[in-house]
C-alpha positions as CSV (number, residue, x, y, z in Angstrom):
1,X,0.0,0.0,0.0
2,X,1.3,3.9,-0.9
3,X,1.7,6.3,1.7
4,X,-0.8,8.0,-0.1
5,X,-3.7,5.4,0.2
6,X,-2.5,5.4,3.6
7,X,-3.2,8.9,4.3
8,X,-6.4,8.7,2.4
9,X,-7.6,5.4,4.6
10,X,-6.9,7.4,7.8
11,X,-8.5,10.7,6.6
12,X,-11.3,9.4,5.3
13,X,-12.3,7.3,8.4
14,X,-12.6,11.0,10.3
15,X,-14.7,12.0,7.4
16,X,-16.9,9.0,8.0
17,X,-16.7,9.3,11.4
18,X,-17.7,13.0,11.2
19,X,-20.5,12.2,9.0
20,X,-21.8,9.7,11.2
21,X,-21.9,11.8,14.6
22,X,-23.1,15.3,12.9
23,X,-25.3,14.0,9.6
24,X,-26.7,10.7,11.5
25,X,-26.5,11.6,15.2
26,X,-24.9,7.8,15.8
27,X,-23.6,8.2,19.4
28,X,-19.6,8.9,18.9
29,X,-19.2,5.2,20.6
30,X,-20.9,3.2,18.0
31,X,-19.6,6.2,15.1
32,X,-16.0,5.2,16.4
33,X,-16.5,1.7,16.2
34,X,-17.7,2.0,12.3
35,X,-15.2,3.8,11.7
36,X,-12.4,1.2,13.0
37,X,-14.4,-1.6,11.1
38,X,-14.0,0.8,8.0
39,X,-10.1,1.1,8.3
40,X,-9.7,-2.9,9.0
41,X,-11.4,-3.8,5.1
42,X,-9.8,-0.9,3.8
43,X,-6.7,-1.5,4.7
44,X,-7.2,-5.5,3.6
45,X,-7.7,-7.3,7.1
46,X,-9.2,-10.4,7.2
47,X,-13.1,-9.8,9.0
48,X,-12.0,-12.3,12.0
49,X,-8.9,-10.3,12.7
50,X,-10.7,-7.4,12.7
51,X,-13.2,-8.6,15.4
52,X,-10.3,-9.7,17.5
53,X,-8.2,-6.2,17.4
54,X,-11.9,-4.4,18.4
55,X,-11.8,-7.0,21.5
56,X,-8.3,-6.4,22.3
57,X,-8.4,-2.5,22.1
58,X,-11.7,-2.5,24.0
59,X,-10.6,-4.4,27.2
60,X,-6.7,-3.1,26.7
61,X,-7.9,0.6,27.3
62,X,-10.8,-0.2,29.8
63,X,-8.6,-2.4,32.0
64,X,-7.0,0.9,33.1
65,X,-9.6,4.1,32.1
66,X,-12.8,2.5,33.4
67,X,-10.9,2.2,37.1
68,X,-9.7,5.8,37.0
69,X,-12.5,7.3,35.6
70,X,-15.0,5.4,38.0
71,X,-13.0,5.8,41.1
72,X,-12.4,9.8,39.9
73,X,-16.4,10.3,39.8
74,X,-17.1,8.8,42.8
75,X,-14.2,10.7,44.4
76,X,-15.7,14.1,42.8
77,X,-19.7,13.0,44.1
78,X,-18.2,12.9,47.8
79,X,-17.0,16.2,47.2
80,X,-19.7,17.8,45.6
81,X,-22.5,16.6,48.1
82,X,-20.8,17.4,51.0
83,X,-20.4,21.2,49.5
84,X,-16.2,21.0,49.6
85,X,-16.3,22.8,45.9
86,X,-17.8,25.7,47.4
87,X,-16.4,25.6,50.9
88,X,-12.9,26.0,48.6
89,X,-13.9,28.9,46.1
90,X,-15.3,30.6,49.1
91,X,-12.2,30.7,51.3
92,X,-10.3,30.9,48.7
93,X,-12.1,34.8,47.5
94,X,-12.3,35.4,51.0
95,X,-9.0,34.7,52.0
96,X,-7.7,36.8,48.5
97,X,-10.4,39.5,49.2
98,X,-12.6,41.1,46.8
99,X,-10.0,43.0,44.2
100,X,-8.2,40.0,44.0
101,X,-11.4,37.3,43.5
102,X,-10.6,36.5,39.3
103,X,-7.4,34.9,40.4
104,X,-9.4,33.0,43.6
105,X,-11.7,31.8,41.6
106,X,-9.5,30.9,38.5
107,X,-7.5,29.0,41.3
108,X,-10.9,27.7,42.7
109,X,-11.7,26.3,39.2
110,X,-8.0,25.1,39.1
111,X,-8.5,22.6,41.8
112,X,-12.4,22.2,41.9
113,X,-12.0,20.3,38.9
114,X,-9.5,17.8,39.3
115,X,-12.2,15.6,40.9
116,X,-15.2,17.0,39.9
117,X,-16.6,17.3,36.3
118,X,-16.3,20.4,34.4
119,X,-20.2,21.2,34.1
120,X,-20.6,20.3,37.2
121,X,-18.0,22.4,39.5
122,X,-19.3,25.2,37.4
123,X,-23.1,24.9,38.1
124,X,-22.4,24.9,41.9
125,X,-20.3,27.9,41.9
126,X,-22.6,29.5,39.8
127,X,-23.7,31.0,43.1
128,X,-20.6,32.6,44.2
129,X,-20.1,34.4,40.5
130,X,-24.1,36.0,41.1
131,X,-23.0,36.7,44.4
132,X,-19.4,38.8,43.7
133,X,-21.3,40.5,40.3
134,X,-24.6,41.5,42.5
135,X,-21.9,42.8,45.5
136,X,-19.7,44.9,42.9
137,X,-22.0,45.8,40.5
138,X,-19.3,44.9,37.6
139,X,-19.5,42.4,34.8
140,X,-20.3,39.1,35.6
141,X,-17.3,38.2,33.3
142,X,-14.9,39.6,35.2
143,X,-15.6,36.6,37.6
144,X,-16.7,34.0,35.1
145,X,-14.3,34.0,32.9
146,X,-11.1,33.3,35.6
147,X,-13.5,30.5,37.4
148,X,-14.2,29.0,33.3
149,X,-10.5,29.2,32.5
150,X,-9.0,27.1,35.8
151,X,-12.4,24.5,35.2
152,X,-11.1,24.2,31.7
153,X,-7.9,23.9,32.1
154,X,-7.7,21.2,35.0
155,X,-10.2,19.5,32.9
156,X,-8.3,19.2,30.0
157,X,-5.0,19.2,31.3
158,X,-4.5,17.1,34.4
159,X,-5.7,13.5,35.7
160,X,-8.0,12.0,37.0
161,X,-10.2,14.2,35.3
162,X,-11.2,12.1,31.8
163,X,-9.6,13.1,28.9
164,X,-5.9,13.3,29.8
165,X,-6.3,9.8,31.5
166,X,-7.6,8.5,28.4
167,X,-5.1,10.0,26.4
168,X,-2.6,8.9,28.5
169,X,-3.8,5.6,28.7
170,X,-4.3,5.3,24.6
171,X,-0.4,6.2,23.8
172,X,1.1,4.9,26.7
173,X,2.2,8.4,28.7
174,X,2.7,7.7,32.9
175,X,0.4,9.7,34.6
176,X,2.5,11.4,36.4
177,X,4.7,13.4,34.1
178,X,1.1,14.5,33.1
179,X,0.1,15.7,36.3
180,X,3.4,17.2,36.6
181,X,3.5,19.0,33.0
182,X,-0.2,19.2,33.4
183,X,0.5,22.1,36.7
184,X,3.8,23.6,35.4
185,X,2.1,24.6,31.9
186,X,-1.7,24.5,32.9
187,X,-1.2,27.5,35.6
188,X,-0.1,30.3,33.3
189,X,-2.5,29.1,30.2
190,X,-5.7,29.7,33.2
191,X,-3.9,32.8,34.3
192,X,-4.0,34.4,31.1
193,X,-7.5,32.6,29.9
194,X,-8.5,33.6,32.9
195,X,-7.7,36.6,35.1
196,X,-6.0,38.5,32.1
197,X,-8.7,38.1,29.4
198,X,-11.8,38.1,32.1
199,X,-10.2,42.2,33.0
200,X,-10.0,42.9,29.2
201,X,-13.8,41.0,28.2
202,X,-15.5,42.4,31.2
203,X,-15.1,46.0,30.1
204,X,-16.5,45.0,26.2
205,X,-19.5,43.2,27.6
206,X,-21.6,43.9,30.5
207,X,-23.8,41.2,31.6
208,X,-25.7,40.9,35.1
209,X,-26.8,37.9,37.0
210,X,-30.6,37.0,36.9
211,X,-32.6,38.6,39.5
212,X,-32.1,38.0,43.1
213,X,-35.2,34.7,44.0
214,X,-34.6,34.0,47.3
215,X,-31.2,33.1,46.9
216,X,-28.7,34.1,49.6
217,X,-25.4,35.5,49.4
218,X,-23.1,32.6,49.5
219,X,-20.0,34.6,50.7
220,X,-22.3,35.9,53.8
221,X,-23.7,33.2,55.1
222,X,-22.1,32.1,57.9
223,X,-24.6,29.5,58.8
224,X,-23.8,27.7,55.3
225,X,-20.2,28.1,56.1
226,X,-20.0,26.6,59.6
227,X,-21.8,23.4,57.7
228,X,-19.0,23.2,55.2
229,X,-16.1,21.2,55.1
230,X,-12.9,23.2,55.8
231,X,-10.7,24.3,52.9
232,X,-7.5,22.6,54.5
233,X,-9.5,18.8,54.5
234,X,-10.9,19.7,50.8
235,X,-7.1,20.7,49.5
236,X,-5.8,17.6,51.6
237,X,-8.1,15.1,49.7
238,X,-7.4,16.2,46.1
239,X,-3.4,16.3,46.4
240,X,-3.2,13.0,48.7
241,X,-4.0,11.3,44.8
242,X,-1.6,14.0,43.0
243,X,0.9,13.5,45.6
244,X,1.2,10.0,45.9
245,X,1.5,9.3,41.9
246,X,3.9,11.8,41.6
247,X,5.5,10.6,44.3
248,X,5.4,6.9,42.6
249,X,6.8,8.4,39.3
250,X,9.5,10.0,40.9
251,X,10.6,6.7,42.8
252,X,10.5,4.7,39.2
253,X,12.8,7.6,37.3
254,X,15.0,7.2,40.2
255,X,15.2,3.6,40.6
256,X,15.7,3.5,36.5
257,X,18.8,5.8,36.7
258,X,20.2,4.2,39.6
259,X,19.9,7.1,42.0
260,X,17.3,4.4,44.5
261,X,18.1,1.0,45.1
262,X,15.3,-1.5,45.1
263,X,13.5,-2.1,47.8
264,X,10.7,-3.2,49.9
265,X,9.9,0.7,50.7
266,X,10.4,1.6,47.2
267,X,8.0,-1.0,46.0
268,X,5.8,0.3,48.9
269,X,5.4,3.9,47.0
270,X,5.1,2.5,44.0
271,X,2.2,0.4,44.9
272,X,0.3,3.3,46.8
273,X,1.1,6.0,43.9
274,X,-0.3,3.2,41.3
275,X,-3.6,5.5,40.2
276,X,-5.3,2.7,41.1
277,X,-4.4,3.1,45.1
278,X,-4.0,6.5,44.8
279,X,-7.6,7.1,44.4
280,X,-8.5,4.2,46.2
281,X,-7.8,5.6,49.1
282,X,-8.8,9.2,48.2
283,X,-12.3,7.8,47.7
284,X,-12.3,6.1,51.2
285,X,-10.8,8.8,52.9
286,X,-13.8,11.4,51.0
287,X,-15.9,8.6,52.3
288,X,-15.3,8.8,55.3
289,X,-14.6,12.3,56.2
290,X,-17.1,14.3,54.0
291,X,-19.6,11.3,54.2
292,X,-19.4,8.9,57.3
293,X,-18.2,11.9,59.8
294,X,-20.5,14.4,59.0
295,X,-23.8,12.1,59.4
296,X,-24.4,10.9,55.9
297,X,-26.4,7.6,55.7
298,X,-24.6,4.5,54.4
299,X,-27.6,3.7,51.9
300,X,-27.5,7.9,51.2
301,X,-23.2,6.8,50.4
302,X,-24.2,4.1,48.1
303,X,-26.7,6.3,46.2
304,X,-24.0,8.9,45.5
305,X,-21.5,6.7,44.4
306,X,-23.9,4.8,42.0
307,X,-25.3,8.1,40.9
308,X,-21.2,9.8,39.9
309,X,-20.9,6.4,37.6
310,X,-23.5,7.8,35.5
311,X,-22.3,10.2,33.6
312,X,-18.5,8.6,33.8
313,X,-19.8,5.6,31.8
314,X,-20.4,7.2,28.4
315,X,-16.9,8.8,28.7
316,X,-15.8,5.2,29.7
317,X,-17.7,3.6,26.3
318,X,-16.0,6.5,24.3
319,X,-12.6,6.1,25.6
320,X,-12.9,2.4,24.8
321,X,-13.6,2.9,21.1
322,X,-11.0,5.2,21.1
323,X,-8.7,2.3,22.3
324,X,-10.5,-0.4,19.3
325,X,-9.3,2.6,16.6
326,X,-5.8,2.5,17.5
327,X,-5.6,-1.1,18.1
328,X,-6.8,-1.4,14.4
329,X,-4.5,1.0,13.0
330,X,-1.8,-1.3,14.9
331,X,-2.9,-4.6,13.7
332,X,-3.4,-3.3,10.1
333,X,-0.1,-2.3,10.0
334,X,-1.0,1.3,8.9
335,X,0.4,2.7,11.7
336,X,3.8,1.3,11.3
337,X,4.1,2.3,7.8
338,X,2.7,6.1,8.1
339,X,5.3,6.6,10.7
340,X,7.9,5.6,8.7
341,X,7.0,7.5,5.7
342,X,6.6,10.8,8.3
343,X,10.4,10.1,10.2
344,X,11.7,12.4,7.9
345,X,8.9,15.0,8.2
346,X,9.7,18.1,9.7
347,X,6.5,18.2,11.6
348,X,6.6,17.8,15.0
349,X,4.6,15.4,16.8
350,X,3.4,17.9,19.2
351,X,2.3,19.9,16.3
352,X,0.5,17.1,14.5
353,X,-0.8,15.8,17.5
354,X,-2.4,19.1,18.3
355,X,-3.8,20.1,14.7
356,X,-5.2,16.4,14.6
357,X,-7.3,17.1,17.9
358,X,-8.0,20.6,17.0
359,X,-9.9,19.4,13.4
360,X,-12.1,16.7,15.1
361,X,-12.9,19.6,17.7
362,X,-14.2,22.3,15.7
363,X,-16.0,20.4,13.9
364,X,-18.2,18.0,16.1
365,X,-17.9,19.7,19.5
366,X,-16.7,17.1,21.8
367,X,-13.7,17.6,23.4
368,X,-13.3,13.9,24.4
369,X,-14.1,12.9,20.8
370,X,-11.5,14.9,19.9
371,X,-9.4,13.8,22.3
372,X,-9.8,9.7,21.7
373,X,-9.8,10.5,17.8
374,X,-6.4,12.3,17.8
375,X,-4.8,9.6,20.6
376,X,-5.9,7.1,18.4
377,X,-4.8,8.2,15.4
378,X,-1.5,9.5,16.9
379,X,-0.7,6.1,19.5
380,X,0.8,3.6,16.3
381,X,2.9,6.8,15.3
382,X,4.7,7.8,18.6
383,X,4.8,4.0,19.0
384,X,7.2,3.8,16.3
385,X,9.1,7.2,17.4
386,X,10.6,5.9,20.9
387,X,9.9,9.3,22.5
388,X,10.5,9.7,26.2
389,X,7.8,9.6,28.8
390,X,8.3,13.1,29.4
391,X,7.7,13.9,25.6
392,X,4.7,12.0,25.6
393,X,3.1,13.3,28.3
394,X,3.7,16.7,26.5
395,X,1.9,15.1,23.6
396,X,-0.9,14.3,25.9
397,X,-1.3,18.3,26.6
398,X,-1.3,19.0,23.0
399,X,-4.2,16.4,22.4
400,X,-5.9,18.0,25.6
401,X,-5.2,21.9,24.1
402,X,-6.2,21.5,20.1
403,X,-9.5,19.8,21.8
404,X,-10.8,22.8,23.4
405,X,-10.1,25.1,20.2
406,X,-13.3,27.5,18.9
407,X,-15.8,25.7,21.3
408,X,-19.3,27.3,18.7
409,X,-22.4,26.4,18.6
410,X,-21.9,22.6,18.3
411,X,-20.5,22.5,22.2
412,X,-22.4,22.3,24.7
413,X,-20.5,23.9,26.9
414,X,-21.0,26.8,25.0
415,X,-24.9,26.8,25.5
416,X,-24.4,25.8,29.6
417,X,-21.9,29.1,29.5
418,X,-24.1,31.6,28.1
419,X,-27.4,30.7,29.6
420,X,-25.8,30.7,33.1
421,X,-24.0,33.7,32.5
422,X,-27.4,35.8,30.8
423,X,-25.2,36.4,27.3
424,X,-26.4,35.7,23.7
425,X,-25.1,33.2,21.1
426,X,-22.6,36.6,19.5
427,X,-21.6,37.2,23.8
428,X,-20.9,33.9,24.3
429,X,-18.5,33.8,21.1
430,X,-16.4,36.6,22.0
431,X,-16.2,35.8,25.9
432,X,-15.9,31.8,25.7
433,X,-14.7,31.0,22.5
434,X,-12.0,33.6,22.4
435,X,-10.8,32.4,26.1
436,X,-11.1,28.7,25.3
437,X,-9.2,29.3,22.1
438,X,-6.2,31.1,24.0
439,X,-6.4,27.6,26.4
440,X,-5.6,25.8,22.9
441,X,-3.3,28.2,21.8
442,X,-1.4,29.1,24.7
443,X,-1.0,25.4,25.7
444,X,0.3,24.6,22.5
445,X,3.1,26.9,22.4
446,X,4.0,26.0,26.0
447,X,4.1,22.4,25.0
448,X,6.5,23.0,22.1
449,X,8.5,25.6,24.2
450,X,8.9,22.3,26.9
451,X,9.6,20.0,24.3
452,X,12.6,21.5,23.1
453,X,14.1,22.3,26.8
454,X,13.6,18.7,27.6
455,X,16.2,15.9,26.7
């Protein structure tokens, strides 16, 4: 087979899997599943093969994702119910004071999503934006913005939130060099997303939360703040998981360059920064001091972690089917050969990577379709490249940044945004899309600016 029918195979199965999600409305699950079938006969596997390398890619990728992803929602439930997203944003604007609230709340976002879903953390701050605009009388951007860019980010950019885990998962990056990257280069893409463009926005367009019915003034009430969780427990439970992979990544580069001899202590951190027991005993430890401690029911538990896996198992489904494409593109050998007829391309992979993601995102919506689609697509290429883990973690953030590019009219996010925030469809364009846009921008040049300072 020519590179060029190579190129064409690949290209073609995004067309079809376009076609499918926006022309059909086929759920991107099944779509992505057509379109693996589609590159098996096209590139001439047998039919049986092809049923084996969906079953393969399916339970490869789930045997890790489905954990994460189930143990990170149920982590994120514990924390929503027992109100520790807004016992941190509040102490967080407190504690920064009024002038300074678009970098508390762009902090707030930061960490509020790292367990909790992105449409999610937003909707229950919602209250604290309505209250700071109603209390200032300025923009409601000038808060919005800073608490959209830090959900965005985190939610993109650092596990256990979906995306990145999948990502990671589909071309083999360790989580924690994402984490790590995810922090160092997320920060100063929310800070300027955020606090930065929310100042500049706010003074273009003036928009006002809904009237005042009945609801109180979240930063006031003292009676809802003695019943919250504190902000040091809330900031303890979402870095004990960070901590404790990092701390298990650290322990492997060390062992690997002979700087840690083996032992039963190093195996020890290992073991507990595995994601696995990592958020393992997050979860239990959310259990039991959000849940158990503060008079929750054991049954009321059970409904709340039964209720996070919800909305995690379509992500799960996706992520899977992402997994079945790649595996495909493996077994057909098209991988293989693309990225040999690319080694002496001058593209980088972070480049491609990004533009790949960035396609499938403006055009259908999804930024975890986008996400799975470019992995995919890009996992039989950087298998064939040898990069570092460093450099593919980087090429996990690239994913993550081209798939929040020119979120329009086929997002939802975009709707949730501007009916929360009381702005029209052209508002919501210049406020959202512009910031999520410098998110994609932004963390692509900081991912090529890393990528050449690393070795």
């Amino acid at each position: 087979m020519s590179a060029t029918y190579l190129v064409f195979v690949v290209l073609s199965s995004v067309a079809l899997l376009l076609l499918l999600v926006l022309r059909f409305k086929i759920s991107a699950f099944i779509s992505l599943l057509i379109a693996s079938i589609y590159v098996g006969i096209l590139s001439g596997m047998p039919l049986n093969t092809i049923m084996t390398s969906i079953q393969s890619g399916m339970g490869g990728t789930l045997g890790f994702v489905a954990t994460v992803v189930g143990l990170g929602a149920i982590f994120g439930q514990m924390l929503e119910s027992s109100g520790g997203a807004v016992s941190l944003a509040q102490t967080l604007v407190k504690r920064f004071g009024i002038r300074n609230a678009p970098l508390a709340l762009m902090l707030a976002g930061f960490l509020v999503a790292i367990p909790v879903f992105f449409d999610v953390g937003f909707i229950i701050l919602v209250p604290i934006l309505y209250a700071l605009a109603r209390k200032t009388g300025k923009s409601l951007l000038l808060y919005a913005i800073p608490l959209l860019a830090g959900l965005a980010v985190t939610h993109s950019f650092i596990p256990p939130t979906p995306g990145p885990v999948a990502v990671a998962d589909i071309i083999g990056a360790p989580l924690g060099w994402v984490i790590l990257y995810g922090f160092i280069l997320g920060l100063p893409v929310a800070i300027v997303a955020g606090p930065v463009w929310g100042s500049i926005i706010s003074k273009k367009i003036v928009v006002f939360p809904p009237p005042d019915e009945g609801l109180e003034d979240v930063l006031q009430n003292e009676t809802t703040g003695k019943n919250l969780p504190s902000f040091r427990l809330i900031a303890l439970l979402i870095g004990i998981p960070l901590i404790l992979i990092l701390i298990s990544t650290l322990t492997t580069v060390l062992l690997n360059e002979s700087q840690l001899t083996a032992s039963l202590f190093t195996d020890l951190l290992i073991f507990l920064g595995h994601p696995f027991s990592a958020l393992i005993i997050a979860t239990l430890l959310a259990k039991w001091l959000l849940c158990i401690r503060r008079g929750m029911g054991k049954s009321k538990i059970l409904e709340l972690s039964t209720k996070a896996l919800g909305p995690a198992g379509i992500i799960i489904l996706i992520t899977g089917a992402g997994g079945v494409f790649k595996q495909v593109l493996i077994d057909s050998g098209i991988g293989k050969m693309l990225a040999e007829s690319m080694a002496g391309s001058a593209l980088p992979p972070i480049l491609l990577a990004w533009m790949l993601a960035a396609v499938v995102r403006v055009t259908q919506g999804s930024a975890t379709v986008a996400m799975i689609t470019a992995a995919g697509m890009m996992a039989p290429l950087l298998n064939e490249m040898a990069l570092s883990d460093q450099h593919l973690a980087l090429v996990v953030l690239a994913i993550a940044s081209g798939a929040t590019l020119l979120s329009h009219v086929n997002d939802s996010g975009f709707w949730l945004v501007g009916k929360y925030l009381q702005m029209n469809e052209k508002q919501t364009l210049q406020s959202w899309t512009v910031m999520e846009s410098i998110i994609a921008v932004g963390g692509l040049l900081l991912t090529l600016a890393a990528s050449l300072m690393i070795p």
